[in-house]
BAFI-3210 file (N, C-alpha, C; in Angstrom, 3 decimals, decimal comma, padded with zeros to 6 digits):
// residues 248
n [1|2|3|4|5|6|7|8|9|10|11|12|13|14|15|16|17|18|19|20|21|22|23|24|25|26|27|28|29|30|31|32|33|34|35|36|37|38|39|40|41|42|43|44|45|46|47|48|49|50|51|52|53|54|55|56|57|58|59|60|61|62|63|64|65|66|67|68|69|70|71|72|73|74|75|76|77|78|79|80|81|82|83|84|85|86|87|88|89|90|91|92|93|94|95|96|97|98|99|100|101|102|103|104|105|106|107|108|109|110|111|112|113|114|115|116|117|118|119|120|121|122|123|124|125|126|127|128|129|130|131|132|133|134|135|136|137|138|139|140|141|142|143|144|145|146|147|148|149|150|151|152|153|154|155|156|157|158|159|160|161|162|163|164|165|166|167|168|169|170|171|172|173|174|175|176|177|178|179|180|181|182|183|184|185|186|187|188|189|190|191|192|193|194|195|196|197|198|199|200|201|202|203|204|205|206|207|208|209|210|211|212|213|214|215|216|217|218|219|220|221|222|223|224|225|226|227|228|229|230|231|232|233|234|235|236|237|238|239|240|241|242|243|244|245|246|247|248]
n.u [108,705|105,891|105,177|104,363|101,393|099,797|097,297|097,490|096,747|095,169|095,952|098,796|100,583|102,345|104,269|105,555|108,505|111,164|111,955|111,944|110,680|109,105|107,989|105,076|103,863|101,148|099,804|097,603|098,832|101,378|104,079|105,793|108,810|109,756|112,527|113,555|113,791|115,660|118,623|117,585|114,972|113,878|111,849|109,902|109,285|108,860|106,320|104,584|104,341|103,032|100,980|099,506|098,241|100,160|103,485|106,818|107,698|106,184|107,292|108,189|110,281|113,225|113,091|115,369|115,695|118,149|121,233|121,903|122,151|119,538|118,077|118,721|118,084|116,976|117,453|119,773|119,008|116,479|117,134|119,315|117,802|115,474|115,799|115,405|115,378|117,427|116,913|118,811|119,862|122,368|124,357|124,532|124,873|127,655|127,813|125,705|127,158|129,325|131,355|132,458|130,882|128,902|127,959|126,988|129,448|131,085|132,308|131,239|128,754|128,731|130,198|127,649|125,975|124,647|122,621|118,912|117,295|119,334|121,044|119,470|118,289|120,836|121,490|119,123|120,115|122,241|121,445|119,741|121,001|122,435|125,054|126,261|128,666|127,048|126,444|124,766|125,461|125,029|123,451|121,731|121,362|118,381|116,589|115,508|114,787|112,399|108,819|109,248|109,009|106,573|105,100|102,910|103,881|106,536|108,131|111,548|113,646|115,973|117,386|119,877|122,629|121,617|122,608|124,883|123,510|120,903|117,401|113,946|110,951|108,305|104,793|103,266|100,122|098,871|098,979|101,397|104,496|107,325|109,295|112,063|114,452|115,633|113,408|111,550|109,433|109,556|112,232|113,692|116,166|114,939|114,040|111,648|108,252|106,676|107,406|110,817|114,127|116,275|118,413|121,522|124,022|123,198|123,399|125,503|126,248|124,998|124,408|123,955|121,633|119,386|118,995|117,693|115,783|113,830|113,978|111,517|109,907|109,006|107,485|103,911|101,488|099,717|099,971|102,499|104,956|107,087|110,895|111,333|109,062|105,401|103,163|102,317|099,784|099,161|100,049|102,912|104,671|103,919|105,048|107,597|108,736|108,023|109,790|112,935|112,452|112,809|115,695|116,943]
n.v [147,054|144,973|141,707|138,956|137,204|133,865|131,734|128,454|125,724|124,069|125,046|125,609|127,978|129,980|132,351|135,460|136,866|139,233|138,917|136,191|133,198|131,846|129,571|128,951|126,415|125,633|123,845|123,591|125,476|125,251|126,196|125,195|126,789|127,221|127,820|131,614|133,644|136,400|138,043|140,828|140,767|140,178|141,775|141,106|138,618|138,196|139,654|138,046|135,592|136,402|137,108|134,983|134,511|133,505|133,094|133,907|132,664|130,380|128,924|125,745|124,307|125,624|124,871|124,170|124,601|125,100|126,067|128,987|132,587|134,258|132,121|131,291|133,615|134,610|132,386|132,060|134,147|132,969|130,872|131,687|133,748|132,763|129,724|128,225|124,856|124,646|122,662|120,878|119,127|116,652|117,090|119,717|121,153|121,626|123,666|125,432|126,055|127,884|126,537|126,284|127,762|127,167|129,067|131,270|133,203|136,437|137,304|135,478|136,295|139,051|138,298|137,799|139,862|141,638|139,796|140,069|141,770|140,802|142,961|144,773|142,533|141,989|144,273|144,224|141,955|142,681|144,857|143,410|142,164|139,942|138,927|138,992|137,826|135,228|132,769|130,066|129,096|126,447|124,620|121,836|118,208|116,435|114,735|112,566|109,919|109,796|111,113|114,484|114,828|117,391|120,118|119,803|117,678|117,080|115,340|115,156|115,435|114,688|116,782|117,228|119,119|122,022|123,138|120,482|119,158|120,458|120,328|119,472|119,495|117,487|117,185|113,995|114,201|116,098|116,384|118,389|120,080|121,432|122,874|124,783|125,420|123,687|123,342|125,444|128,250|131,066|133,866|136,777|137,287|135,175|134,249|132,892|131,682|129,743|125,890|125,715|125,040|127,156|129,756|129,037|129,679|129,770|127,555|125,167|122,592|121,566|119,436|117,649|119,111|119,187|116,010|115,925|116,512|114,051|112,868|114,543|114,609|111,537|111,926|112,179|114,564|117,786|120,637|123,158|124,509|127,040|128,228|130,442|132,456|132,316|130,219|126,771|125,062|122,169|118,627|117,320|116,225|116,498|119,464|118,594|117,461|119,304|121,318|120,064|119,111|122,252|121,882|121,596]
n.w [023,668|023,505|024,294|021,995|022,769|021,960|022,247|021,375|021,880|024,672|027,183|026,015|024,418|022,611|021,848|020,364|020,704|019,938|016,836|017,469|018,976|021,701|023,786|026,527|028,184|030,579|033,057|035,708|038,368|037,820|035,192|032,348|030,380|027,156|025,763|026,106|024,167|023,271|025,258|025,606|025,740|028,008|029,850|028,353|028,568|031,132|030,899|029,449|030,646|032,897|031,590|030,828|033,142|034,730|036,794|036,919|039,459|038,989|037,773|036,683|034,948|032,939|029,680|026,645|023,361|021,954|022,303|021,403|021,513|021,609|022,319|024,221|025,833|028,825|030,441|033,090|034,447|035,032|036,360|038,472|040,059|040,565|041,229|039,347|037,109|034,323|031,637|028,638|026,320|026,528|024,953|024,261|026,947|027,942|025,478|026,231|029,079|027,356|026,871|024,168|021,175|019,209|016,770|014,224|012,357|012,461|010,489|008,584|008,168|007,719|005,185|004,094|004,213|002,511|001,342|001,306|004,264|006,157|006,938|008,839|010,343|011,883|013,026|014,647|016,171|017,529|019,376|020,654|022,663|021,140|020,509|023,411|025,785|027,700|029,212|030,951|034,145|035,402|033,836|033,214|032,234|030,830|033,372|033,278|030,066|027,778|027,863|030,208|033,478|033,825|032,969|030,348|029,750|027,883|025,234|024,547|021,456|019,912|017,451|015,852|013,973|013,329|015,881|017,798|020,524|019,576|020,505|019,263|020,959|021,883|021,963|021,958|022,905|022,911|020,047|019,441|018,027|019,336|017,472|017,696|016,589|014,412|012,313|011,080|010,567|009,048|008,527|009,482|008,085|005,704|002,788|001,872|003,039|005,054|006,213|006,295|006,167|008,508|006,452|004,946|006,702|009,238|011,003|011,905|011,174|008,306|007,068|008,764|010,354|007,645|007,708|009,702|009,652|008,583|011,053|012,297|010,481|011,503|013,860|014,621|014,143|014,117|014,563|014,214|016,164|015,939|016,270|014,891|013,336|012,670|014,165|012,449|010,892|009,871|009,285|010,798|009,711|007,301|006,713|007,550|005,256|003,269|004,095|003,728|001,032|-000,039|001,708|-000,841]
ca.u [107,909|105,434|105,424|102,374|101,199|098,825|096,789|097,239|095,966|094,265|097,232|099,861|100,648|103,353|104,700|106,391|109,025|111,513|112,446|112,577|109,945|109,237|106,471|104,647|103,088|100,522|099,060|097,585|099,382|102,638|104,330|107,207|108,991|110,674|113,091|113,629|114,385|117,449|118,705|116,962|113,498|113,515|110,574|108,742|109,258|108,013|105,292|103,838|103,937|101,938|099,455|098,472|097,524|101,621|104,539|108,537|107,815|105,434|107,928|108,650|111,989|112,762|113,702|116,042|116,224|119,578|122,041|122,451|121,760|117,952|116,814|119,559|118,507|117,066|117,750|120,579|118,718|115,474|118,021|119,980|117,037|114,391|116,303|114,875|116,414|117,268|117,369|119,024|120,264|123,764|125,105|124,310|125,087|128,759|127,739|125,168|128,330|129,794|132,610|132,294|129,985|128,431|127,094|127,555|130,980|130,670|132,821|130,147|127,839|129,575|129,904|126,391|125,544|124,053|121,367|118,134|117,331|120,522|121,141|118,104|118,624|121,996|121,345|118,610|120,436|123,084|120,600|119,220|122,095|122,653|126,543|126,532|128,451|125,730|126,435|124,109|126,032|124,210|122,572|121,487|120,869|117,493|116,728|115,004|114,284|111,415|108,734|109,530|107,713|106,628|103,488|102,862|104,532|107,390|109,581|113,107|113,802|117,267|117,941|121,526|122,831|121,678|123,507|125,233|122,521|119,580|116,551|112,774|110,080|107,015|103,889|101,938|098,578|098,090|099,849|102,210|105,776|108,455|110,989|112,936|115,421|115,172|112,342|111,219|107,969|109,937|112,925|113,993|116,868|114,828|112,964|110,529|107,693|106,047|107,985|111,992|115,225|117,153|119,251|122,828|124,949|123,319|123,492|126,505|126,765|123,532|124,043|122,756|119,829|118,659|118,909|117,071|114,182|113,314|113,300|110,959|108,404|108,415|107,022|102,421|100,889|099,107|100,720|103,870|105,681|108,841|112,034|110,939|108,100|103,996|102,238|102,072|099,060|098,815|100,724|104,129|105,414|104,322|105,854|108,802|109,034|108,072|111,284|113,541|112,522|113,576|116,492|117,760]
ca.v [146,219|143,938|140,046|138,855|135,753|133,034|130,489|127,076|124,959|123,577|124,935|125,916|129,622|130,477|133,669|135,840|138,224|140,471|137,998|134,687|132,771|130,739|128,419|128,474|125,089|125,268|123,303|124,117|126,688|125,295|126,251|124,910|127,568|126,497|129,083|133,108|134,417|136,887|138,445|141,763|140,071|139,778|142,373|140,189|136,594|138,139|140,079|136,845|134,846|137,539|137,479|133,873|134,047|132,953|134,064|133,406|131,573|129,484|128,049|124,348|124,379|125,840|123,613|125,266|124,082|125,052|127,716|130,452|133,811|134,374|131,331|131,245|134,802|134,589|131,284|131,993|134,773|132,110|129,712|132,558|134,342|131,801|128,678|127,439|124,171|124,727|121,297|120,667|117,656|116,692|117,601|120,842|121,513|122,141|124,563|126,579|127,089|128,300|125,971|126,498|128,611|127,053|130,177|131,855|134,026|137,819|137,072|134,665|137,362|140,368|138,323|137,886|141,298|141,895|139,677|141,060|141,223|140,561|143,933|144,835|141,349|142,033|145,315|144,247|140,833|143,124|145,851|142,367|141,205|138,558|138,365|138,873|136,581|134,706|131,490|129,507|128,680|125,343|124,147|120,530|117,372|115,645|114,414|111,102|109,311|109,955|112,417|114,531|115,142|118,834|120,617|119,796|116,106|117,270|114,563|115,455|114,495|115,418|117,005|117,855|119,860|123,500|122,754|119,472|119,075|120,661|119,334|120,120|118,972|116,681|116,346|113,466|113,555|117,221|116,992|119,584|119,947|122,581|122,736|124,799|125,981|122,539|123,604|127,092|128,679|132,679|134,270|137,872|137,155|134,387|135,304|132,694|131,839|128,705|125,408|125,631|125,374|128,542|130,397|127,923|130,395|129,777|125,864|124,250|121,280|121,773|117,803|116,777|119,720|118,453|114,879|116,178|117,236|113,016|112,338|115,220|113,586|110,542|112,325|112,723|116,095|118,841|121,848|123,433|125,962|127,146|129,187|131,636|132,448|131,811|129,316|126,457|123,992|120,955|117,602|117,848|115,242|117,648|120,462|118,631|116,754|120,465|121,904|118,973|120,016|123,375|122,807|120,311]
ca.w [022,782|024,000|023,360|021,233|022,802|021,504|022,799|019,823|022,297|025,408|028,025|025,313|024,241|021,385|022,190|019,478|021,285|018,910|016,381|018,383|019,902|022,950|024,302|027,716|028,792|031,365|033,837|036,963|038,459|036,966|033,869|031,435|029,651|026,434|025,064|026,290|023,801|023,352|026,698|025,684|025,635|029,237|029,902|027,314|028,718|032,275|030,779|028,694|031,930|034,095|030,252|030,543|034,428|035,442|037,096|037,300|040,626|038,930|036,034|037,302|034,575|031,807|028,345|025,729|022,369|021,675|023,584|020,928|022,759|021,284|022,560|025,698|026,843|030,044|031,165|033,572|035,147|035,822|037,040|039,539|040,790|041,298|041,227|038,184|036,443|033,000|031,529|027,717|025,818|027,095|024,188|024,718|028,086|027,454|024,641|027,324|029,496|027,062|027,073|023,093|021,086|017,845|016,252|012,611|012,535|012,291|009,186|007,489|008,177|006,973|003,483|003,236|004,556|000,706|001,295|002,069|005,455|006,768|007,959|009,531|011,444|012,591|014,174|015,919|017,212|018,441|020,399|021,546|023,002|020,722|020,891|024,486|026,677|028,230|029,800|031,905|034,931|035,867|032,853|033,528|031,050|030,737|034,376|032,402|028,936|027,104|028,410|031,396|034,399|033,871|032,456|028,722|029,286|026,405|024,901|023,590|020,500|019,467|015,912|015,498|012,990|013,962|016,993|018,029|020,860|019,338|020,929|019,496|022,021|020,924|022,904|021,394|023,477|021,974|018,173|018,931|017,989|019,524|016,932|017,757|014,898|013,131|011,778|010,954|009,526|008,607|009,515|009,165|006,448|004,864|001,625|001,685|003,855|005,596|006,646|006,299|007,586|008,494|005,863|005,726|007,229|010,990|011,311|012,647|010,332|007,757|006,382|009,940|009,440|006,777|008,118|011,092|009,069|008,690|012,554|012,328|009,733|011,755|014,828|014,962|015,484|013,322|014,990|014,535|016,885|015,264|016,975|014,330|012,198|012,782|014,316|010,929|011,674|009,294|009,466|011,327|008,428|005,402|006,794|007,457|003,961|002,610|004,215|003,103|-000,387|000,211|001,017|-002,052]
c.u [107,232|105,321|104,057|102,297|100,070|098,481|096,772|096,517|095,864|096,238|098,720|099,867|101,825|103,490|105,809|106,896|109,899|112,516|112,676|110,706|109,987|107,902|106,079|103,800|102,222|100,158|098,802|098,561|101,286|102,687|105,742|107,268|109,618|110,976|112,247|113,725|115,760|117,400|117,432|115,060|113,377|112,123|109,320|108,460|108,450|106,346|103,839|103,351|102,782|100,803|098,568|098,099|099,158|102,437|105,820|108,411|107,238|106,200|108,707|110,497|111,437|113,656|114,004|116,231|117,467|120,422|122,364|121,424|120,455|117,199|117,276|119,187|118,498|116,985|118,665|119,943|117,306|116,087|118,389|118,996|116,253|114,446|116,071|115,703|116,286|117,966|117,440|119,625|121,814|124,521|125,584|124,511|125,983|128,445|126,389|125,699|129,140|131,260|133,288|131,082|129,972|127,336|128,080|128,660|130,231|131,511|131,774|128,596|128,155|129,456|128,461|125,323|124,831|122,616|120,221|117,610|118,221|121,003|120,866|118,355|119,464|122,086|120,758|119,115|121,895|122,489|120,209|120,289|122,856|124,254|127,214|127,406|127,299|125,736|124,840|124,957|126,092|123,632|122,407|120,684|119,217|117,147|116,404|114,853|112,886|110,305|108,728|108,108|107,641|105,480|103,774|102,958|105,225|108,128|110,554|112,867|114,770|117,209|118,757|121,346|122,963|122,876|123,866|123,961|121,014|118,408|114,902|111,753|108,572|105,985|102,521|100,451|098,003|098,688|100,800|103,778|106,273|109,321|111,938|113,788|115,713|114,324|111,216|109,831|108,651|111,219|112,683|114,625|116,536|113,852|112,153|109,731|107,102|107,550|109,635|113,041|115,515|118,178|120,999|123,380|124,279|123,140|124,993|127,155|125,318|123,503|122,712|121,882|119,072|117,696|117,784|115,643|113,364|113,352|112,481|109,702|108,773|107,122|105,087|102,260|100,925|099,458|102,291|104,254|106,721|109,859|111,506|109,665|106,847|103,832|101,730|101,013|098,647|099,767|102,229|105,184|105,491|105,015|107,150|109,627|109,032|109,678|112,372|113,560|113,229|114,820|117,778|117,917]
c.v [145,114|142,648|139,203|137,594|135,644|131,738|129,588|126,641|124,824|123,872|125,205|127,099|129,956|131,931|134,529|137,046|139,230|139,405|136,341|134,404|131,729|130,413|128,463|127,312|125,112|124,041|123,325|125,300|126,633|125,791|125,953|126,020|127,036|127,800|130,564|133,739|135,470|137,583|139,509|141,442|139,758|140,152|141,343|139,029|136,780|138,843|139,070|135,740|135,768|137,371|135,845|133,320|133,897|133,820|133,542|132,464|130,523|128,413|126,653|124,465|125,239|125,039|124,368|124,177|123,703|126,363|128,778|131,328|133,973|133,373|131,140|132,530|134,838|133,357|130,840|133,091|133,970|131,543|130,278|133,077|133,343|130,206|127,707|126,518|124,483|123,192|121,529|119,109|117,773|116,918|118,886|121,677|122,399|123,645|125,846|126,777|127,841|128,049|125,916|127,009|127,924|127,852|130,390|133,301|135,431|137,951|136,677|135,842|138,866|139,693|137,647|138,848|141,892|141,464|140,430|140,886|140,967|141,774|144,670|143,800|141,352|143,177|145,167|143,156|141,767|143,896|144,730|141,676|139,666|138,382|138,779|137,399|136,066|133,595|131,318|128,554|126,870|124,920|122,359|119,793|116,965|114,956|112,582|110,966|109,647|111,060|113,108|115,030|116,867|119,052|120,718|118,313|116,532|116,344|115,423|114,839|115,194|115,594|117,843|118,583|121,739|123,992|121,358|118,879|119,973|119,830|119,933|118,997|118,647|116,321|115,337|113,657|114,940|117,714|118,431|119,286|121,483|122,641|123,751|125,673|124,900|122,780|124,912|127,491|130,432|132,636|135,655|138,000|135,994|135,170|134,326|132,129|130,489|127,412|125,386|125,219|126,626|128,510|128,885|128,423|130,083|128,057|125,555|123,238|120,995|120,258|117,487|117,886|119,336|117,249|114,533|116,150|115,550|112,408|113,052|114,669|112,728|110,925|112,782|113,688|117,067|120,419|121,886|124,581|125,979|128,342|130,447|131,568|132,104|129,957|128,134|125,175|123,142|119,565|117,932|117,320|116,010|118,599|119,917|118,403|118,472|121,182|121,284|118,957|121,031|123,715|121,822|121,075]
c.w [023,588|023,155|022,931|021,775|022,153|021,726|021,688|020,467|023,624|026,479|027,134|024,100|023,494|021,819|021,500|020,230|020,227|018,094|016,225|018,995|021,367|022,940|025,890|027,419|029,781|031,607|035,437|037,103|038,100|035,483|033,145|030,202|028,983|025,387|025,733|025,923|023,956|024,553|026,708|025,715|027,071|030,077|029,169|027,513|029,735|032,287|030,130|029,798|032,617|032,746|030,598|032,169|035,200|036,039|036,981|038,118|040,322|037,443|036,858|036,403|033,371|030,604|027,617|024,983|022,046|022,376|022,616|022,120|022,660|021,159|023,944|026,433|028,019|031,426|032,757|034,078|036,236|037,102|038,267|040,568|041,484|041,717|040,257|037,231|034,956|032,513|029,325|027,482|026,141|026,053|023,861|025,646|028,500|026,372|025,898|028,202|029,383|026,678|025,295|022,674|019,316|016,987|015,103|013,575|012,353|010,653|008,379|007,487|007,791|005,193|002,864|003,180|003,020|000,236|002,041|003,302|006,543|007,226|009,207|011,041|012,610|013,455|015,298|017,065|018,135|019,489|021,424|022,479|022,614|020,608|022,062|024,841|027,733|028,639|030,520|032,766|035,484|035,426|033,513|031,879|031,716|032,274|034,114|030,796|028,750|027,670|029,804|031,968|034,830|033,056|031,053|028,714|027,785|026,452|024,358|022,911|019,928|018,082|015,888|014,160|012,822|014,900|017,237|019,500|021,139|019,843|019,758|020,657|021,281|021,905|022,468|021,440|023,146|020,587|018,088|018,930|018,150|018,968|016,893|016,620|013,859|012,238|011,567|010,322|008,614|009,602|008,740|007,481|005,650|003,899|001,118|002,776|004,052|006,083|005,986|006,970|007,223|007,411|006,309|006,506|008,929|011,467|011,067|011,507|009,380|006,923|007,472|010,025|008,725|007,522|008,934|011,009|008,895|010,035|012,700|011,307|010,316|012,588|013,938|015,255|013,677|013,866|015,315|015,456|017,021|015,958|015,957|013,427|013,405|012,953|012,521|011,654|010,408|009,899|009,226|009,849|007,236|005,705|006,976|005,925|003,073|002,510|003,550|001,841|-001,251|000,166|000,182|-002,629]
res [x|x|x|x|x|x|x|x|x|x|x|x|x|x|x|x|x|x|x|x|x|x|x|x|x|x|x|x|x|x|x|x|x|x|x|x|x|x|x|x|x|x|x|x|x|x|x|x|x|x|x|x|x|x|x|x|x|x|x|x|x|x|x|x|x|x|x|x|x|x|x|x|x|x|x|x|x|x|x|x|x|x|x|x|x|x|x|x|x|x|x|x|x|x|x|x|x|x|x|x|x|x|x|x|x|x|x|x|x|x|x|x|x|x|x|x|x|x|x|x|x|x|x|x|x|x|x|x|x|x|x|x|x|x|x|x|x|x|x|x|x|x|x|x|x|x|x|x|x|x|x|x|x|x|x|x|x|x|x|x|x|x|x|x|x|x|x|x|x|x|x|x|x|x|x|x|x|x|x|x|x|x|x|x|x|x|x|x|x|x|x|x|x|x|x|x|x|x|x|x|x|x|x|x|x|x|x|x|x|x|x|x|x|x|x|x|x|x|x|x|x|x|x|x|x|x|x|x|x|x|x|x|x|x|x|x|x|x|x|x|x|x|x|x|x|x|x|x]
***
């Protein structure tokens, strides 16, 4: 399967691989990868790089939302092969060694196996390697505060809840927001469409989700690019206040 990219804007390319998305960042002949999708998406992360002119050698780091496996896939192969830093929120760090694993149970997913979608999903996150072990050996925190020095200029902006250090990434000076799994446009087992959070069953602690969704309307910017779903382009604030709606 090939990975559909798309140019939003001026140096920044949304890239829908099998379920999951990620983000390249250009500039110059650098690039910031954010999220790999699931291990099995590996063909698809290196084929999207080689689509927008790039290569592996040319990825300065790469930034992970959060460490489940279909956004952790090939992070720990960047890192091994090419030396590539993978930088997350220190809260996180621990959870991309694997030192704990804040993912939905195979239990909590078995008793919702009824809903629609939820089958479908689960086959393919297993073909994908989504309950692989999968560490990242060498994950690293944040090297600085506010935005780093890497192509896009992305801030962190932590929203717990999904995960305990969930990050999405905000680049003021072009209105875009990386959210990540805070903030969704579609999933597989969701059954409705535009800004959300994910289904309860895959968030960690879904109070602070919610919660998450108002550091998310504070943040400027008319483009969204969500861990799942389409490209959503109005004001980052309505879509968040939309979701937040959702899920009362």
């Amino acid at each position: 399967m090939r990975a559909d990219v798309h140019q939003v804007a001026d140096g920044t390319y949304l890239v829908h691989g099998s379920n999951t998305n990620w983000v390249i960042l250009t500039e110059g002949d650098a690039v910031t990868l954010v999220d790999t999708g699931y291990p099995g998406d590996r063909e698809q992360v290196l084929a999207s790089l080689a689509e927008v002119g790039s290569s592996t050698e040319a990825v300065a780091a790469v930034l992970i939302t959060h460490a489940h496996n279909d956004h952790l896939g090939s992070a720990e192969y960047l890192r091994a092969t090419y030396g590539t830093p993978v930088y997350l929120h220190e809260a996180e760090v621990p959870h991309a060694r694997r030192e704990f694993l804040h993912q939905v149970s195979v239990g909590t997913v078995l008793r919702n196996a009824w809903r629609p979608g939820v089958l479908p999903w689960v086959v393919h996150a297993l073909r994908s390697g989504g309950t692989t072990h999968n560490p990242v050996t060498a994950p690293e925190p944040f090297p600085t505060a506010g935005a780093l020095d890497l192509p896009g200029r992305p801030v962190p902006v932590h929203t717990p809840g999904h995960t305990d250090g969930h990050c999405a990434y905000h680049m003021p000076g072009t209105g875009v927001l990386i959210s990540g799994d805070a903030l969704v446009s579609g999933h597989p087992t969701a059954r409705i469409e535009g800004p959300q959070l994910l289904p309860d069953m895959f968030h960690h602690e879904r109070p602070r989700a919610v919660a998450s969704l108002d550091l998310l309307a504070e943040l400027e910017g008319e483009l969204l690019l969500p861990g799942h779903g389409p490209v959503h382009r109005g004001p980052v604030r309505d879509a968040a206040h939309r979701a937040r709606e959702r899920a009362l």
